[in-house]
C-alpha positions in Angstrom: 37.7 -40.4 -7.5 37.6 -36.5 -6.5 39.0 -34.4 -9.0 42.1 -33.2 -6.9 43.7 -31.6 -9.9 45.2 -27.8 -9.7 47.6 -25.2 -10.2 48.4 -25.0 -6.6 48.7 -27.7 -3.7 49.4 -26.8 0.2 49.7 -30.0 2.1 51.3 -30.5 5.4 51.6 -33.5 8.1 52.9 -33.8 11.5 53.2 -37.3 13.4 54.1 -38.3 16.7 55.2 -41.8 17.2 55.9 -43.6 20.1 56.5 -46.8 21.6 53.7 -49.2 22.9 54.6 -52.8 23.6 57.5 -54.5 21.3 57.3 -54.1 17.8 53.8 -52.2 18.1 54.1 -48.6 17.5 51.3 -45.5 17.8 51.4 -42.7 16.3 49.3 -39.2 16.6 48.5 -37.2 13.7 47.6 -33.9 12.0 46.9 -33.4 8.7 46.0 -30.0 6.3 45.9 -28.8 3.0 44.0 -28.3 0.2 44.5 -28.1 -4.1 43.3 -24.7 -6.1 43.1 -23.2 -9.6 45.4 -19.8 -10.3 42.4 -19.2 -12.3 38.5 -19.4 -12.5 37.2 -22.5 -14.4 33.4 -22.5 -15.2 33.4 -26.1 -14.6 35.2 -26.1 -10.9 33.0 -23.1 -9.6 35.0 -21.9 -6.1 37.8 -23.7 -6.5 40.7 -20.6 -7.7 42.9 -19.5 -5.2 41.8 -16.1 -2.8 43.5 -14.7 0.0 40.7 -13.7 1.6 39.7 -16.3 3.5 42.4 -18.6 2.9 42.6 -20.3 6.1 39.0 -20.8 6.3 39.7 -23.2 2.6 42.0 -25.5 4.3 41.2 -28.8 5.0 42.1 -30.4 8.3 41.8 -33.5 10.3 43.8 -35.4 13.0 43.9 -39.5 14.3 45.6 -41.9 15.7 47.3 -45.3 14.6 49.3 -48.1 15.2 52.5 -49.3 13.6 53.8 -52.7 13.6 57.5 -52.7 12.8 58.6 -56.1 10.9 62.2 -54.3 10.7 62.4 -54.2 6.5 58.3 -53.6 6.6 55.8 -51.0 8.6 52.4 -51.8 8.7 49.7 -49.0 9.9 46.0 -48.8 10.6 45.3 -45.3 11.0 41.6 -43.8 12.0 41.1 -40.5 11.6 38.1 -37.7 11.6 38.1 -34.6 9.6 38.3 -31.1 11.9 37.2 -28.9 9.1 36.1 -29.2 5.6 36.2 -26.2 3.2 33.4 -27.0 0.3 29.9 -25.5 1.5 27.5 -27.4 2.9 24.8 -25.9 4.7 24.3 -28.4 7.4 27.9 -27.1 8.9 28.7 -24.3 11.3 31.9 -22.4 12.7 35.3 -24.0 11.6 35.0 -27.3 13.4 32.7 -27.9 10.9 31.4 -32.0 10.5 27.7 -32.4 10.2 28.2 -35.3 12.0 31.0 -37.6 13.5 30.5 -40.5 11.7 30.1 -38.6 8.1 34.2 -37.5 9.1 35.6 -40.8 10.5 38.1 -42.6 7.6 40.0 -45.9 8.1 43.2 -47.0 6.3 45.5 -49.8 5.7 48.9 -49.1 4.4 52.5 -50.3 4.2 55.5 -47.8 5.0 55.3 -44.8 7.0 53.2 -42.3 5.4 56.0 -39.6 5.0 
């Protein structure tokens, strides 16, 4: 698992759902944030909170998915790619920032909405 633990955590999601056939639902999405440390921690080099620069350490990626609405049950397959990571890596460049489209593309399965 990654170590998402902090002092500070920004998160923020925005969905549009609409109608496809029926019960089948889609959905486009947008999701940012990020977790950081009020202080330096020798172990978690990078990872206290700056101003400077701040936008440039938020994470972001965006997707699409389908809902299918069982009235007391919602279940979503969601694909999504990342837009822009904030950890260095020096294969990436500029704030769309994947070092390649397949390395950013995530699948899920859930129940419920997300939010």
């Amino acid at each position: 698992y990654l170590d998402q633990t902090g002092d500070f955590k920004l998160e923020a999601n925005v969905e549009l759902r609409f109608g496809i056939l029926g019960r089948l639902n889609g959905a486009l999405f947008l999701d940012a944030g990020n977790v950081w440390l009020l202080r330096a921690d020798p172990e978690r080099p990078g990872a206290e909170l700056k101003w400077k620069g701040f936008f440039n350490e938020i994470a972001l990626g965006t997707g699409f998915g389908l809902r299918y609405d069982i009235s007391y049950l919602v279940l979503r397959a969601d694909l999504g790619i990342g837009l822009h990571t904030p950890y260095p890596n020096p294969d990436r460049r500029g704030y769309y920032n994947l070092s390649s489209f397949k390395d950013g593309l995530g699948f899920h399965l859930a129940i419920g909405y997300p939010f």
